[in-house]
N, C-alpha and C positions, 0 to 999 in steps of 0.2 A: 823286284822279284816277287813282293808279296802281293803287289797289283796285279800283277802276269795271272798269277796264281789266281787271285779269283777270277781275271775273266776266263780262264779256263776250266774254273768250276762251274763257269754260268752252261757257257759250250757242254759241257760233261752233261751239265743237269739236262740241256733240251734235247741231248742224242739219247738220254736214258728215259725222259717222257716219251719220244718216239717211240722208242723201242718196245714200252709198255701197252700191250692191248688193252688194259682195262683204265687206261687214262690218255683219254679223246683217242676217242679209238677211230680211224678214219681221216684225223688230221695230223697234221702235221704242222712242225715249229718249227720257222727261221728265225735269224738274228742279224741283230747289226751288233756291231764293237768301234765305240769311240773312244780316244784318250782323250781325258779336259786338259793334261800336261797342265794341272794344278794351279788353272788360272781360270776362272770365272769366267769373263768372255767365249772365252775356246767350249766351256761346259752349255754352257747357254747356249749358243749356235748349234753344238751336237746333238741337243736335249732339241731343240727346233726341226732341225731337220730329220729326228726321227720321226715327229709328230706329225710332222706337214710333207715328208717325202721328198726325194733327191732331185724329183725327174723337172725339167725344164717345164713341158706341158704334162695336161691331164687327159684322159682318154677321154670322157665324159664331161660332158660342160655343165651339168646341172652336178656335179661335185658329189654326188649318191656313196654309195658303197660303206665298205668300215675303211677304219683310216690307216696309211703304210703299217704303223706297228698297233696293238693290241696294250700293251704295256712300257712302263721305261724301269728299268731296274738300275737304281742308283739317284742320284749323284752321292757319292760318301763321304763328303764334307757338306755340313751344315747351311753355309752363309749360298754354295751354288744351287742349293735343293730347296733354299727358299725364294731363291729370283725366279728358279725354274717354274717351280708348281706355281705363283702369285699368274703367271701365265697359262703355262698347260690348264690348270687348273679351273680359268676361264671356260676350256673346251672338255672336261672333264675325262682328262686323259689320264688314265692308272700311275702313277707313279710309287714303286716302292725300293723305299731307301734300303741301304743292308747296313749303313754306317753314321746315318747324319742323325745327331742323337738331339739337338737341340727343344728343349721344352717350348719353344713358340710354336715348331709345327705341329705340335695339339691341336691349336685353333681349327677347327673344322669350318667355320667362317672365312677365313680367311685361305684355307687348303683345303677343300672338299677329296680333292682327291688321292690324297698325299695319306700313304703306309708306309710302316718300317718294319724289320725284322728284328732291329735293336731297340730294345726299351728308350724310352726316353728322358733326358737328363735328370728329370723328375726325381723317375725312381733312381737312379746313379746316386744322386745326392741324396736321397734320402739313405740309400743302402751307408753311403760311404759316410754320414753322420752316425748311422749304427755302429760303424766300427769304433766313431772316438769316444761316444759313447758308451760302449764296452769295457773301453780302456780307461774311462776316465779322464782324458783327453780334453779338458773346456776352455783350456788356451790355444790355438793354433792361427798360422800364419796363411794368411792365402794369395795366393800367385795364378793369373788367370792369364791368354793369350788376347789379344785384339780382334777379333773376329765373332760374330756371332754366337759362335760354342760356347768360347770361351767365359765372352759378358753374358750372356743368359744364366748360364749355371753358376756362375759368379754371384749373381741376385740370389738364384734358388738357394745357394749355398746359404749366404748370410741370412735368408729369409729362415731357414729350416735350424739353423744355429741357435737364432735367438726364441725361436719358440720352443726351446728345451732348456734357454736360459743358457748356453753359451756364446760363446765371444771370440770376434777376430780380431786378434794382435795387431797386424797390418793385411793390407791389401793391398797388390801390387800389381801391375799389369805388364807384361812384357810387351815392348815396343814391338813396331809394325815390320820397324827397316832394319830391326837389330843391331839400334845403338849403342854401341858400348861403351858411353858416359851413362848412359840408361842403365846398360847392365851391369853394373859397377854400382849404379848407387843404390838396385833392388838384393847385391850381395851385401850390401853394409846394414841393407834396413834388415835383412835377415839376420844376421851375424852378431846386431848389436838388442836382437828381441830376445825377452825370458820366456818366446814359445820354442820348445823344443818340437814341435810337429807341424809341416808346411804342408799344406794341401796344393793340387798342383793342376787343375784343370788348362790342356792345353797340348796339342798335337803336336810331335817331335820335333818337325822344322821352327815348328818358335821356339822351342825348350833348350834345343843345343845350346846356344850362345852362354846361356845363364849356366847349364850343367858346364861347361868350359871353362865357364871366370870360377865356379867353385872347388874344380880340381886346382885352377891358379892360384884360387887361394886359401888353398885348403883347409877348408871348410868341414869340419867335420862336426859329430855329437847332433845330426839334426833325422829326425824319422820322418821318410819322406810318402807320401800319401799318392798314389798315381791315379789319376782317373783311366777310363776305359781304351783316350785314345795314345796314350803313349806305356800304358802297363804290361805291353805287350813286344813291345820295339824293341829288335836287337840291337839298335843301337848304341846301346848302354850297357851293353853285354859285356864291354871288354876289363880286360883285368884293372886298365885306369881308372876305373867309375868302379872298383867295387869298394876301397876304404870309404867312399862319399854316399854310393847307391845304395850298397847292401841292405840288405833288412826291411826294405823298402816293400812298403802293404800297399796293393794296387786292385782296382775293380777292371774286372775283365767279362764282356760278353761271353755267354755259356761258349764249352768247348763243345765241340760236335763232332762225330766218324761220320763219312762217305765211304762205302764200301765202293770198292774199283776204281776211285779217283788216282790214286795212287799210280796203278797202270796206264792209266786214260793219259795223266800227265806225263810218263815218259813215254809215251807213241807220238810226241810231238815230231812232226818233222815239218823244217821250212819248206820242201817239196808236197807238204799236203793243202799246202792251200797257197801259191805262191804271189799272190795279189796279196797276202796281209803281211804289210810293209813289217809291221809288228814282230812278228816270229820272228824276223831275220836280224832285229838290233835286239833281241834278246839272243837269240844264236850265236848271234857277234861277241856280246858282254859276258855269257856265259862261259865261252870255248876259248875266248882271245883269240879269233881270229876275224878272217874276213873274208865277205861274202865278191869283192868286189876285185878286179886285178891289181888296182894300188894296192898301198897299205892303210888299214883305215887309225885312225885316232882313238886310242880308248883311255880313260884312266890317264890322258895327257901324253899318252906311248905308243909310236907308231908298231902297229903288228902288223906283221909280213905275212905270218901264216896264211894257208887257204881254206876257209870252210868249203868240207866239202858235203853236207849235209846229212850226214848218215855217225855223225859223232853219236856216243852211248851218254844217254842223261844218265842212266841209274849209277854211272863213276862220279857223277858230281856229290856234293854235299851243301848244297843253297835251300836257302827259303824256300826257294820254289820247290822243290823237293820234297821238303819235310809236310808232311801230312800227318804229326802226333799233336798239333795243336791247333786243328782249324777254328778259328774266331769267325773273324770277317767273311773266308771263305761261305763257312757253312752257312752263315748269315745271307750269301748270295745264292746259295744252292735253297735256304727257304724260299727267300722272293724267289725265285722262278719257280718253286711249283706251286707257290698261294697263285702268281698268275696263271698257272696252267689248269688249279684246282677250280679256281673261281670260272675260269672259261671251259672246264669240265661240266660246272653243276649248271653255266648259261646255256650252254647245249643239251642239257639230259631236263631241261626245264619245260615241266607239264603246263599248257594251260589250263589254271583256275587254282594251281598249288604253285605257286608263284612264292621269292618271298616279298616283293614289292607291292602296292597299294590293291585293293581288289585280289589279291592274289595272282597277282598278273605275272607274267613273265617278260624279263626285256627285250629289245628289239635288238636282232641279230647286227643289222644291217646298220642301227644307231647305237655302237655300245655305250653305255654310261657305266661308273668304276662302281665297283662292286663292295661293298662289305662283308659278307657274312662269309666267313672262308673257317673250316675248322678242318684241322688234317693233320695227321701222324708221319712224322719221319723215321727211313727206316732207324735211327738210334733213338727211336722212341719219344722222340721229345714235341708236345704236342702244339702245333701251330696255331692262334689265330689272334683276329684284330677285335679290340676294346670297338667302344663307340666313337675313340678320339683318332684310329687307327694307328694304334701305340698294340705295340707287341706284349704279352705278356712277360712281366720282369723278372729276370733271375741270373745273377751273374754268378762266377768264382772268384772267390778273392785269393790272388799272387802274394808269395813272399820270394820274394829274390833272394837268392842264398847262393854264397862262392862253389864253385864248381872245384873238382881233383885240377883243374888246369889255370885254374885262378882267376876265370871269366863268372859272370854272371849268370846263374841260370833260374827261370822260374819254377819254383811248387805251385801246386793247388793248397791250400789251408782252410779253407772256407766256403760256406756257399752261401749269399744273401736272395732270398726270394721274396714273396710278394704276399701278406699273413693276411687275418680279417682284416677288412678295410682298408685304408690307404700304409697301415703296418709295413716295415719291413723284419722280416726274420734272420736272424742271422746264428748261423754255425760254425765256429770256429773249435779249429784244434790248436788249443796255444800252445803245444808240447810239440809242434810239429815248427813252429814257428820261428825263423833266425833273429836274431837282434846284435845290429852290429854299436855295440855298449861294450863296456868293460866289464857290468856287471851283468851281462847278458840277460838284461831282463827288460819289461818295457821300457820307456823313459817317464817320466813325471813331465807332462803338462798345464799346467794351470797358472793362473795370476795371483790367486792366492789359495795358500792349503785351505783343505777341507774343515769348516767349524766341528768341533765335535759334538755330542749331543752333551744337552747344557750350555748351549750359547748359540748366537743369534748372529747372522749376516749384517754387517753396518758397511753398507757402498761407501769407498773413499770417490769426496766428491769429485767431480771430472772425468774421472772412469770409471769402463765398462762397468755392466755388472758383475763378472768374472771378478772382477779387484775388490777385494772386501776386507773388514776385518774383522774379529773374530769377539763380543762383545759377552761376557757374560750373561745368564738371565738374572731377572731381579725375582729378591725374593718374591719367594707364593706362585713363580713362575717356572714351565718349564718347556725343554726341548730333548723330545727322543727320537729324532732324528739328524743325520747330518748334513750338514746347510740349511740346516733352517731359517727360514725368511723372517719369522716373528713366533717371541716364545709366549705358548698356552697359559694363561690364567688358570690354575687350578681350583677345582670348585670347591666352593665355602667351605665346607667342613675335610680339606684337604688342605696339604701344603707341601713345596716343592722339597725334596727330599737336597743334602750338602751337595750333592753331583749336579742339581740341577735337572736332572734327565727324568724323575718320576714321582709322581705327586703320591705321595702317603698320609697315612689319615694324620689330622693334627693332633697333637698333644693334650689331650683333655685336661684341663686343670683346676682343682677345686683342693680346699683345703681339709687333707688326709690327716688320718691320724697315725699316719708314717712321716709325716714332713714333722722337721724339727718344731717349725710353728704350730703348727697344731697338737702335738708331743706338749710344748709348753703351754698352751693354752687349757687342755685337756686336764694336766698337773694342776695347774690354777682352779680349776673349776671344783676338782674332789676335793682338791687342800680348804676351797672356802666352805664346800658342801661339808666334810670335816669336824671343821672348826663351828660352822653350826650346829652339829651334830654334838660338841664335845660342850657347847657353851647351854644349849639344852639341857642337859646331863648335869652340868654344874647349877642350873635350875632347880632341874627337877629337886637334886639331893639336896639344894635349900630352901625348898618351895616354901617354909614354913618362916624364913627368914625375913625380916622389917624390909629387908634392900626390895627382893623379890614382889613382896607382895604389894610394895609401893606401887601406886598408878597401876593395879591390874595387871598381875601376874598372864592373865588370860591373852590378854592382848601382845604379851610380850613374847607368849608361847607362836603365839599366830603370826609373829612377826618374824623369829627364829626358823618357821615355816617357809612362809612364803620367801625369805633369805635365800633360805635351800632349795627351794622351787629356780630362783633366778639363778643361782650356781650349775644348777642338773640342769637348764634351757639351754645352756650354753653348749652340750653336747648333742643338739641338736641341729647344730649350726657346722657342728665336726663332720666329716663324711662324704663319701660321693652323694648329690641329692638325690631322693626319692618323692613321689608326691604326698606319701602321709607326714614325711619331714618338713614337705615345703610348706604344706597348711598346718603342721603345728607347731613350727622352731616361733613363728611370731603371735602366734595366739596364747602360747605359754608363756612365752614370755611380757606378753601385755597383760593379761589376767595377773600373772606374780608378781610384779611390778606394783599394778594398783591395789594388789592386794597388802602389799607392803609398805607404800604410801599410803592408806589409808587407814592401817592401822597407828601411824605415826601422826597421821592427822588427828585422829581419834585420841592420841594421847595426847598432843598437845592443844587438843580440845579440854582433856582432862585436867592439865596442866592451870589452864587459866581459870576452869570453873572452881578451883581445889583453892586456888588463890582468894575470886571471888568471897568464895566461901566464910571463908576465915574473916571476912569484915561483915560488920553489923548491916549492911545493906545488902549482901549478897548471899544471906543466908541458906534461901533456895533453890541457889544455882545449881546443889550436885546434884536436885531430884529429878533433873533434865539429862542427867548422864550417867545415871546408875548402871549397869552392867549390862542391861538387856538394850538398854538405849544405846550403847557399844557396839553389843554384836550386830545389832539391828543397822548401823549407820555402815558398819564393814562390809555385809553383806548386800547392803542397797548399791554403795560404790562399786564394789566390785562387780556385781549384778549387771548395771552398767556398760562395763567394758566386754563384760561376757556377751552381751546382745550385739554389741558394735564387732566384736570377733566372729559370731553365727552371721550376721547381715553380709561382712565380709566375705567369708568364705562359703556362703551357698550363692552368691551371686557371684563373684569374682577372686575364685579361691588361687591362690599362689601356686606356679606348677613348674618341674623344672626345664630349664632353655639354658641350649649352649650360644652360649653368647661369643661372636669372632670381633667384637667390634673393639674389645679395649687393645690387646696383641694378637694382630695379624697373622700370628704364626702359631697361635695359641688357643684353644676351645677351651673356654671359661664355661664351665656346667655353675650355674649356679639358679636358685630360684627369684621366678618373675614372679612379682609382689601380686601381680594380676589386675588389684584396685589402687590405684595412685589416691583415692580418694579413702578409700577404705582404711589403708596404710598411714593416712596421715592424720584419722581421727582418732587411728587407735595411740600413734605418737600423740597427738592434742591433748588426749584425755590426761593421759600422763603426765605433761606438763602442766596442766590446769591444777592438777591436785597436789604436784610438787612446787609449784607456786605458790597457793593458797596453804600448803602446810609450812615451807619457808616465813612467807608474811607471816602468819600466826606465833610462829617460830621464835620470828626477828621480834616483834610486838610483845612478847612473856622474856625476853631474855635477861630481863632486870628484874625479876622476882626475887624474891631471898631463897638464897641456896638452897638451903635446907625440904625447901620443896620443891626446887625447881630442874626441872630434865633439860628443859626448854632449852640451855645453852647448848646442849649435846647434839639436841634435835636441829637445832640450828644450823651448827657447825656441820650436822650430815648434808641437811637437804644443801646448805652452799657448794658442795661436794657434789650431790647430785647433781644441780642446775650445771656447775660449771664443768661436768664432764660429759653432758648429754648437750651441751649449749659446743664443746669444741668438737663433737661427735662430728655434727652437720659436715661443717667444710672440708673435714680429715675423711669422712666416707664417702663425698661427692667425687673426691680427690684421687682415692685408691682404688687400682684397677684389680680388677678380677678378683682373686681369693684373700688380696687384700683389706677387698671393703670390708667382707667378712669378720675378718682378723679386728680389723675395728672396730665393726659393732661386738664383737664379741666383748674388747677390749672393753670398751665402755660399760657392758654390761657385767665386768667382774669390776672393774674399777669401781662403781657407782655401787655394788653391791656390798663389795671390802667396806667402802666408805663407810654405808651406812652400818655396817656391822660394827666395826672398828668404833667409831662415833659412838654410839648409844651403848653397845653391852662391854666394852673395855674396861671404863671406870666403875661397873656394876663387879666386872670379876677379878678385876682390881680390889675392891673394895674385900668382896666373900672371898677370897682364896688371901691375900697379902695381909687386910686390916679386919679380921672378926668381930674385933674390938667396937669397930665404925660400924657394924650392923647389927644395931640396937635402935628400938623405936627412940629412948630417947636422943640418942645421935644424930638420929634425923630429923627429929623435931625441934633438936637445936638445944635443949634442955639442959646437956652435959654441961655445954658451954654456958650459960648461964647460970649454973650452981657454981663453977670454978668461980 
């Protein structure tokens, strides 16, 4: 019915070009009408002999003139319209298809003169990937026919799949002969796949056998995908196929109006043209009767009745009839007027505005097939051929949805057209949309759920891409997006936030004076700063005292000093860093340091010349040490270390750097020392004088009591070396605001010490035994009068 139908849309089209004066005005259009009766041979002989004409002999023996037909309009299957044109096409005979959608007759190489009026497979499958894509759809099943159509778009399909990164579950092919061990075992590979969406490219006579074994075995929960050439088929209309078919989203060539077709088709009568065998077995199948005096066979059933040709078509209700959804038709009613149009503009064609070489115009009498054809139908829709003679693309996409009577019927929901570039566009109304579900809503397709962001696609190996799992990022990494292939490194001074999904700045850390440790550090530093302060005090109010004033009260003052100097340094090391903290937490601290050792040197210089002294050969030892030779040796050492801290810090001054190198997750603000060299002279010097004050130390520690410090001083500097000597490897050791934490450690340790050590047994003595501080007590005197 639906073939009838268009070749009577073709007829309609060239009685309605006639009839128009402003299109080939002066000629006139005949036709031939072959059936190929769906068999290639039969197409190809009928395709021949319109090209090459009927007649036995030729009037002409040099062969001149234009050839029987102008154009061939058709064939509508693919696999016929490429035997035909690989020929015609030889003699450059117009061929345009309404139906054969196949992506090979692109080739203009191999088909110069091959057009269509239906896009080709190309855009099909591209539109119909927009749709899975829409829905999220990256697992689906595909099922394709054995013919031409079928396996060409079969490639496209999977070609265009995998370059969006999806994936075919299986790929099936429907048999040639309609085996049904065949179709049996492409319902099982469906049945037993986790894709819930089968894609279907494939023209109705392959399709049946397969739609048959699935109402057998029914088969349901599957959303079926239709390409253009069965999305359309009543076939499937009926109430048995709608629990299996429903819901089913299909691409269909644009729908089109013919004004007056409608009419034109019921004026058919088998008396209007009684040579076209055609009319009359459609007459026959339509009316159930017969044209002939027996009874003819229809449907397997002999009828009696007698056509007697004057029956009313507009009582029926067939295909043929129905003019609310022309597809194909209108697709035939194009092709004949690009032919008509194109052999409009070769007759109204100027010489020298030509649109061929030179501007020429073609040769009447040699036509060759034309390209450039642009023209408007009356429903508007604008006609013409690319450079590959591919129509421009735009279809509607069908949802089948149960009808009041329980059959199938199509909507419109969609329209896919053809965007910048090789794009397809797609419109959908999903509210308009059936879904035959329980939960009436799309179905979920894929091989494996979607990663969320914060985690990474890891292929299981063997399968697709589509098959994945779902991997956390690692830290300092991350993923803000879903499915992501691989997660982003966050830059340096960032890091990945618990979710994984967004880098945040990292955690700066340096040792505050809100953190517990620093809290205790801090405590420690005033409490010895303090106790300096209170041991001064105890000084001062006995400055006048034998303890006191033994060994140079002065030096004792400048040692109580520079103590407190090393306690307040220590607060300098507390804090976010700044650059006047970072050039002066080690320059104060190496100036107070040697200023502290050197006055300890300086007394246990004292120490041994005091001893000297006191024997007959060392009379004039103290006039080498007298007080001014004191200050004088403090201030040269110290002096010293003050030049090695200027050299330091005007060449390569300390500044602050967030360091990511000790935790990863962690911005250590701390200060770069700047001079590795610098840094290690002002440590050297330190050592050098606390070694040489040790030795001198160790060397007087046998003196007699009574004068001697030396044991005190001893027992510090041991203190000293031994907490600056386990410094080293405990601060090589400790990351980030740890190090810190240790040097600070060391330098209240090393401070305590020396405090503790030398002024203990002094305020021991003036606060517990007043008694014991008497010159002669110290000069041993008491004791030898007892």
């Amino acid at each position: 019915m639906e073939i009838f139908q268009q070749a009577q849309t073709m007829a309609f089209a060239v009685n309605e070009i006639n009839n128009n004066p402003n299109l080939l005005p002066n000629i006139t259009l005949g036709y031939h009408l072959y059936d190929n009766c769906v068999r290639l041979g039969i197409a190809f002989r009928a395709a021949i002999s319109l090209a090459s004409g009927t007649e036995e002999s030729f009037s002409s023996l040099n062969c001149t003139g234009p050839p029987p037909v102008i154009g061939i309009v058709g064939d509508p299957s693919s696999t016929p319209s490429i035997a035909i044109s690989n020929v015609l096409g030889l003699f450059r005979v117009p061929i345009v298809s309404h139906y054969a959608t196949c992506s090979c007759l692109s080739d203009r190489k191999k088909y110069p003169s091959f057009f269509r009026t239906i896009p080709s497979d190309a855009f099909q499958v591209r539109a119909m990937v927009q749709i899975l894509r829409h829905f999220g759809w990256t697992w689906v099943g595909l099922v394709y026919s054995d013919d031409d159509y079928g396996i060409y778009a079969a490639q496209l399909f999977q070609q265009e799949m995998q370059l969006f990164g999806h994936c075919v579950a299986f790929s099936e092919i429907l048999p040639h002969d309609n085996n049904h061990r065949d179709i049996q075992r492409i319902t099982r590979v469906i049945q037993a796949s986790t894709a819930r969406v089968v894609v279907v490219f494939s023209t109705s006579s392959f399709l049946i056998p397969l739609m048959e074994e699935v109402v057998l075995q029914n088969m349901t929960g599957r959303q079926w995908i239709a390409s253009e050439a069965w999305a359309t088929s009543p076939v499937y209309h009926t109430p048995r196929f709608l629990p299996f078919l429903g819901g089913t989203l299909g691409i269909a060539i644009r729908r089109g109006e013919i004004e007056g077709l409608h009419d034109f088709l019921l004026r058919l009568r088998p008396s209007n043209d009684p040579r076209n065998n055609i009319v009359r077995i459609f007459w026959e199948n339509i009316f159930r009767c017969s044209f002939g005096n027996g009874g003819s066979v229809i449907d397997g059933e002999e009828v009696k009745q007698v056509c007697t040709g004057q029956e009313d078509l507009s009582t029926t209700n067939t295909p043929y009839t129905d003019v609310s959804g022309l597809r194909a038709a209108y697709n035939v009613y194009k092709a004949v007027y690009a032919l008509a149009h194109a052999l409009h503009d070769l007759m109204q064609c100027e010489e020298g505005r030509g649109p061929f070489g030179g501007n020429r115009c073609a040769d009447i009498i040699n036509l060759k097939p034309w390209q450039k054809v642009n023209f408007t139908t009356g429903f508007g829709d604008q006609v013409s051929f690319d450079k590959n003679g591919d129509a421009l693309p735009i279809y509607d996409v069908l949802n089948w949805q149960p009808s009041s009577d329980g059959s199938i019927r199509t909507y419109t929901v969609g329209v896919v057209n053809k965007g910048a570039a090789t794009e397809m566009v797609l419109t959908l109304d999903e509210d308009s949309i059936y879904w035959n579900f329980e939960t009436k809503k799309h179905p979920r397709s894929v091989c494996s759920e979607s990663c969320p962001p914060g985690t990474r696609q890891a292929r299981r190996k063997g399968l697709p891409v589509c098959c994945f799992d779902c991997l956390p990022c690692g830290d300092g990494e991350i993923s803000n997006t879903t499915d992501a292939i691989e997660c982003t490194v966050c830059p340096d001074e960032f890091w990945s936030n618990p979710d994984k999904d967004q880098c945040v700045p990292k955690e700066v850390e340096f040792l505050s004076y809100e953190d517990p440790l620093g809290i205790s550090l801090t405590t420690a530093s005033l409490l010895g700063t303090c106790i300096c302060a209170l041991v001064m005090v105890i000084f001062a109010h006995h400055l006048n005292t034998p303890i006191v004033r033994a060994n140079n009260s002065e030096l004792s003052f400048l040692l109580l000093l520079s103590l407190k100097m090393c306690f307040l340094c220590v607060l300098l090391f507390i804090g976010q860093p700044q650059l006047w903290t970072c050039q002066l937490r080690h320059a104060v601290f190496g100036i107070s340091f040697v200023l502290c050792i050197s006055c300890i040197l300086v007394k246990t210089m004292v120490v041994i010349a005091v001893f000297k002294s006191s024997r007959p050969e060392g009379k004039g030892a103290m006039k080498w040490f007298g007080a001014a030779q004191q200050r004088c040796t403090v201030l040269i050492l110290t002096a010293l270390q003050v030049v090695i801290c200027a050299v330091w810090l005007s060449t390569a001054s300390p500044t602050p750097h967030k360091n990511n190198q000790y935790t990863r997750s962690k911005m250590v603000y701390e200060c770069a020392i700047g001079s590795v060299a610098g840094f290690s002279m002002l440590l050297g010097y330190i050592g050098l004088l606390a070694a040489v004050s040790f030795l001198l130390a160790f060397l007087a520690r046998n003196l007699p009591d009574n004068f001697n410090e030396a044991k005190f001083i001893t027992f510090s500097m041991l203190i000293f070396c031994a907490v600056w000597i386990a410094f080293v490897p405990a601060y090589v050791s400790s990351p980030g605001k740890y190090a810190v934490a240790v040097e600070i450690f060391a330098i209240l340790a090393s401070s305590f010490g020396l405090l503790v050590s030398i002024f203990a047994p002094k305020c021991y003595i003036i606060l517990l035994h007043p008694e014991r501080n008497t010159k002669n007590a110290i000069m041993g005197r008491e004791t030898q009068k007892k």
